[in-house]
N, C-alpha and C positions, 0 to 999 in steps of 0.2 A: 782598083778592081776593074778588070772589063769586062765586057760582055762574053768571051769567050770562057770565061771560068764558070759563069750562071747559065750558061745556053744548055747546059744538058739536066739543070735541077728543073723537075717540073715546079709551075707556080700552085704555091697550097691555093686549095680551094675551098677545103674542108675537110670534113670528117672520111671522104670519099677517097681522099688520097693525104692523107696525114703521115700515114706506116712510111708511102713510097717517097716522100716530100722530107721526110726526117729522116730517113735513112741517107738520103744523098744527101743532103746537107752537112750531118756527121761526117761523113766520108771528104766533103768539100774542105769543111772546117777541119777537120783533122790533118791533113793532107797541108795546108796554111801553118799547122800549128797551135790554132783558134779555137778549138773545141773547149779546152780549159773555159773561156767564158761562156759558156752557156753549163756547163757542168758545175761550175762554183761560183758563188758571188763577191768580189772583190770591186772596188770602189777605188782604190788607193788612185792618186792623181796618174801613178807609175804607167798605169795600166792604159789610161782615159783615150788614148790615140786606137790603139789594137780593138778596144773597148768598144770602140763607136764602128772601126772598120766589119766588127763583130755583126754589130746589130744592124750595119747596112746590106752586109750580106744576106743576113735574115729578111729583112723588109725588099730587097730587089727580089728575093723567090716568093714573093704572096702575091695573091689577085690583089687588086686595085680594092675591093671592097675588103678586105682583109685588113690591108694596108692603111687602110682611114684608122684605126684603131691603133698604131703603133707609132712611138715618137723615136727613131732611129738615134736623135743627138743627146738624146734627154733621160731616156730609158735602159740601164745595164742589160747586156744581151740574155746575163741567167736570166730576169723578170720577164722578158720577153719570149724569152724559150718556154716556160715553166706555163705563161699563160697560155702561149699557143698548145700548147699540150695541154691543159686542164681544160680548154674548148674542144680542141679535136681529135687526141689521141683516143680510139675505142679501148675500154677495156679488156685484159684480155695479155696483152702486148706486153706489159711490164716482165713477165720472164723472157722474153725475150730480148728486149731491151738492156736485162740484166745478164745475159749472156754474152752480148758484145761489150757492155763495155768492163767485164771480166775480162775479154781478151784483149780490150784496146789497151786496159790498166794493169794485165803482166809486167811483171820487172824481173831482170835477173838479177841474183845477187851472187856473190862470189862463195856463200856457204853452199852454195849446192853443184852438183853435176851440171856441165851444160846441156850435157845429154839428156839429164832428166827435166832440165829446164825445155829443152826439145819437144820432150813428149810431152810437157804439160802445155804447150802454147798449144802445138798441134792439136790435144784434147778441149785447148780452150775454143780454136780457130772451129774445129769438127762440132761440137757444144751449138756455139754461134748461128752457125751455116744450117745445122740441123734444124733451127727454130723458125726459116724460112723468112731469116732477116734479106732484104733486099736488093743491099750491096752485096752480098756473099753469093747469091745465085748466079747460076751459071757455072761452067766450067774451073777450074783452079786454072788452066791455061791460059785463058785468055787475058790480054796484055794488062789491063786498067785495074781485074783482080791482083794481078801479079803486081802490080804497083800498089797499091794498096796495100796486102800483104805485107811488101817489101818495109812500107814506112811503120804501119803497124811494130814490126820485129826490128828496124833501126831504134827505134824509141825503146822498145822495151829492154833493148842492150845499155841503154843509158851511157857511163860513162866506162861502160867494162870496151875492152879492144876497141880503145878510140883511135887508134892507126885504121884498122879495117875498118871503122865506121865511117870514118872523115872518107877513106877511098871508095864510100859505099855511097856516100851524100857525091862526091867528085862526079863519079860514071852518071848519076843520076843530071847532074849541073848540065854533065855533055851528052846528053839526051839518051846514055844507055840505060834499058831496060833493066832491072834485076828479076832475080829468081830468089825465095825465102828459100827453098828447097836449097839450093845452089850455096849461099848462104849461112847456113846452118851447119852444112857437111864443112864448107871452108872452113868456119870456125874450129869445129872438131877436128879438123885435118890438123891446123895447128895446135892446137893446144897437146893432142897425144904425141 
C-alpha cells in the first residue's frame, strides 16, 4: 500500500468528517476489491492476508488519537469498521448509506433485459447520487467519477460478457479511461 493511494482520503477525525472519511474509503476499498471486509465478517485463515491489508488501510486514514484505539493485525476490518461508525457516523445517514450500497450490490442476471438492467443501475446510481452521498457529487464527467462508475458496473456484470469484461479491466491495466455510458450502449450494441 503506498502513500499515493491514502493521500487523497482525509484523516477521520471524528464525527466532523465521518460522512466524507467513509465515503472515500468505500470508494478506495471498493476500487482494491476490499470493501467485502468491512461489509461482512469472515475470519477464515483464506482471507487473513487481504484481511489485515483491510484494516491497515483503515488505521493509515485516522488521526493519531483515533488510531491508539485500533489494533490493525489483530482486529478484522468489519469490527473496526462497525466501531468507527457506532462512534462517529451521525445519525441521519443510514438511507443514504443504504442507497450506495444498493447500487454498489446490483448484479445482472441473465433472466432479465439488459436494458432493463440499464435502467435500473442508472435509477440505482441517480438514488445514490441524490442522497448527497460524497463520492457521487460532482459532475458525471469528470475522470475519477467516471472510473468509479466504470468498476462499480464491471462488478456488477459479474461473469455475463466476460470477453468484454476482461477487455474492459485490459484498457484500464493500460491506463485508458472508461465510460459506463459508453459501456452499456457496447453491450446492447452487441447483444441486439
Amino acid at each position: 500500500m503506498s502513500d499515493d493511494e491514502i493521500k487523497y482520503i482525509p484523516k477521520l477525525t471524528g464525527k466532523e468528517n465521518y460522512a466524507e472519511w467513509k465515503d472515500c474509503m468505500l470508494a478506495l476499498l471498493f476500487t482494491k476489491d476490499l470493501d467485502d471486509y468491512v461489509m461482512k465478517l469472515d475470519t477464515s485463515d483464506a482471507v487473513q492476508k487481504e484481511s489485515v491489508k483491510t484494516s491497515l488501510l483503515i488505521f493509515n486514514t485516522c488521526s493519531r488519537r483515533i488510531r491508539s484505539g485500533i489494533k490493525p493485525f489483530t482486529t478484522p476490518p468489519k469490527t473496526i469498521w462497525d466501531s468507527l461508525k457506532s462512534r462517529y457516523e451521525v445519525s441521519g445517514l443510514i438511507s443514504r448509506e443504504n442507497m450506495m450500497t444498493k447500487w454498489m450490490e446490483l448484479r445482472y442476471n441473465n433472466s432479465e433485459k439488459f436494458e432493463n438492467f440499464c435502467h435500473k443501475w442508472d435509477k440505482a446510481y441517480n438514488n445514490a447520487k441524490d442522497t448527497g452521498y460524497g463520492i457521487l457529487q460532482g459532475s458525471d464527467e469528470t475522470s475519477a467519477l467516471k472510473e468509479f462508475r466504470s468498476h462499480v458496473l464491471l462488478r456488477a456484470l459479474g461473469d455475463h460478457f466476460p470477453y468484454y469484461v476482461e477487455s474492459c479491466y485490459q484498457k484500464l491495466r493500460d491506463g485508458i479511461a472508461l465510460d459506463p455510458t459508453k459501456m452499456k450502449s457496447d453491450i446492447i450494441y452487441t447483444i441486439n
